[in-house]
Phi, psi and omega in degrees: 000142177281148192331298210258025159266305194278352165267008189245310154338264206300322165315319200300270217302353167292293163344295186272352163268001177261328196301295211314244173355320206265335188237010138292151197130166185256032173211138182316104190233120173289159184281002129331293197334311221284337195257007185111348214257130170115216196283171196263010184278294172341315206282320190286312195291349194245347161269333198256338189244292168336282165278318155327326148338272169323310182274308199296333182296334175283318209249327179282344194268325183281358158240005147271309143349323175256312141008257168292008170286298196297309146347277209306295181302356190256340181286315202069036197211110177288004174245005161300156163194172194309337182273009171326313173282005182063019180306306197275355175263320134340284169320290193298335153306291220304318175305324170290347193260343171283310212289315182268000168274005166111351200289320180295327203284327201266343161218125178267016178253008148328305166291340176266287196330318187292311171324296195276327179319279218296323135320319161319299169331310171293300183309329163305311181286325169305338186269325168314296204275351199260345175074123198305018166235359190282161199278169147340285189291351157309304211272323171286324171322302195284318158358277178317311179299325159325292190292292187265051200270307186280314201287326162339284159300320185281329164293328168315292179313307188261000166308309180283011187272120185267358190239142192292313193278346155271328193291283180320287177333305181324289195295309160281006143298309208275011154311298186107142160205161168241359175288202181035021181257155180282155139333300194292357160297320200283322190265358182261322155276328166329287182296347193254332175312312200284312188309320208286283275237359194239334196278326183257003158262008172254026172277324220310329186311296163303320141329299208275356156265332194278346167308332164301326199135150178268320162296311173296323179322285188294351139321318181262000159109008186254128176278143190287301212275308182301346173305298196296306193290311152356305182278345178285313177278335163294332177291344203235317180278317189299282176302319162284335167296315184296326170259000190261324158298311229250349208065210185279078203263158193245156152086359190269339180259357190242293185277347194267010175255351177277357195271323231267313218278006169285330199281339145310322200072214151298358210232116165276025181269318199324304175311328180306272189279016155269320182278333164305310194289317177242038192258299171324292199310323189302310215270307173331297175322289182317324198252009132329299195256015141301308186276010191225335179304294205240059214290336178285323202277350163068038177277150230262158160286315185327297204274010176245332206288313180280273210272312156289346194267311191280329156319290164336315217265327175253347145339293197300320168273343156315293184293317159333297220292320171307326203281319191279000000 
């Protein structure tokens, strides 16, 4: 399909899963409310509750979508995807280590905060060890290592947790969700989503060379180690902003570029920002049907996410494996 049908595409249905989103709850509020206009209880529930909801289920889903877009072309591996590099499991210590010292309770912009430290953290120790020169397979090597450095610890944290009710918060955070989040998530993930996603679409170039090869790439003038720190570092503000609001939601970065890409073609600068576009639809879409399956049980987006993704997932290798 050619770009600007399928960026036309793809916008609409985003457009119409946030109107979607923005007018489910539980009592019927026009989308006039989101600009000021009718009573003044409407204006506050579709501003203060609605739309953060929304735009973030929208900012989480395009940066791991773009993300793992970005993974898989820098990889040369469709089974990559952003937590590889352990960014979102990093993130998900430092929320846990807020939720059982007590720190989220006594400041609530605690958590997140803690979240993108750890993110940081990560990214920083991975650049330690994979070298400002190391190949791909270092940097999934130190990955790995990272990541389960952090999933250790964070099991570490909650084995050793003596207090019940952070263990529980803990455990259901780390489900994933956008409800109950403020205007100040929105404004604390926003700037950092945009910076990662602006930092990983200007790789496409460089993707759309490394298919040729790490010699021919750098033959045609692409530096590898600015490649690299770009995808790292966009890969970190983006997928860490993104688990430090919503917690662990899965799968979003692994399918929706395996959904994007016949339709793309070959080329991974295309896929960057398709997969940004339906990455959004997905998670909407999911916490759409979050709101309407169980709407009393307070069902997690992680676990509807989780439960459409790994069938798909497996469609999807069903179908690989025929084709080859």
């Amino acid at each position: 399909m050619r770009p600007l049908p399928l960026a036309t595409a793809l916008g609409a249905l985003v457009i119409a899963l946030l109107a979607a989103s923005l007018s489910i709850g539980y009592a019927p509020i026009p989308l006039g409310a989101l600009f000021g206009a009718g009573d003044a209880l409407h204006v506050m529930v579709m501003q203060q509750i609605r739309l953060p909801r929304s735009a973030l289920a929208a900012l989480v889903g395009a940066a791991l979508g773009l993300s793992g877009a970005a993974m898989q072309g820098y990889l040369r591996n469709p089974l990559a995807e952003p937590g590889l590099i352990g960014v979102s499991g990093s993130a998900a210590l430092g929320a846990v280590i807020a939720l059982q010292t007590g720190l989220a309770g006594v400041y609530g912009m605690a958590l997140p905060l803690m979240a993108l430290l750890f993110a940081a953290g990560a990214v920083g120790l991975i650049l330690l060890l994979a070298g400002p020169r190391g190949g791909s397979l270092t940097l999934i090597l130190a990955g790995i290592a990272v990541s389960a450095l952090a999933g250790a610890l964070t099991s570490l944290t909650l084995n050793l947790s003596s207090n019940p009710y952070a263990t529980f918060e803990i455990v259901f955070w780390m489900m994933g969700s956008v409800a109950d989040r403020s205007l100040d998530h929105l404004a604390l993930a926003a700037p950092l989503v945009a910076v990662g996603s602006a930092a990983l679409l200007t790789t496409g170039r460089g993707l759309d060379a490394l298919t040729l090869g790490e010699d021919a790439a750098e033959a045609l003038g692409i530096s590898l180690i600015r490649l690299r720190l770009s995808l790292l570092l966009g890969t970190a503000a983006a997928v860490g902003a993104a688990t430090a609001v919503a917690g662990a939601v899965g799968f979003v970065g692994l399918v929706v570029p395996h959904l994007l890409r016949p339709v793309c073609g070959a080329r991974p600068s295309r896929l960057l920002w398709a997969s940004a576009l339906g990455g959004a639809a997905m998670v909407l879409s999911a916490d759409i049907a979050v709101r309407l399956i169980l709407p009393d049980r307070d069902l997690k987006l992680g676990v509807v996410m989780a439960i459409l993704g790994a069938p798909l997932f497996l469609h999807l290798i069903y179908r690989t494996r025929r084709a080859a």
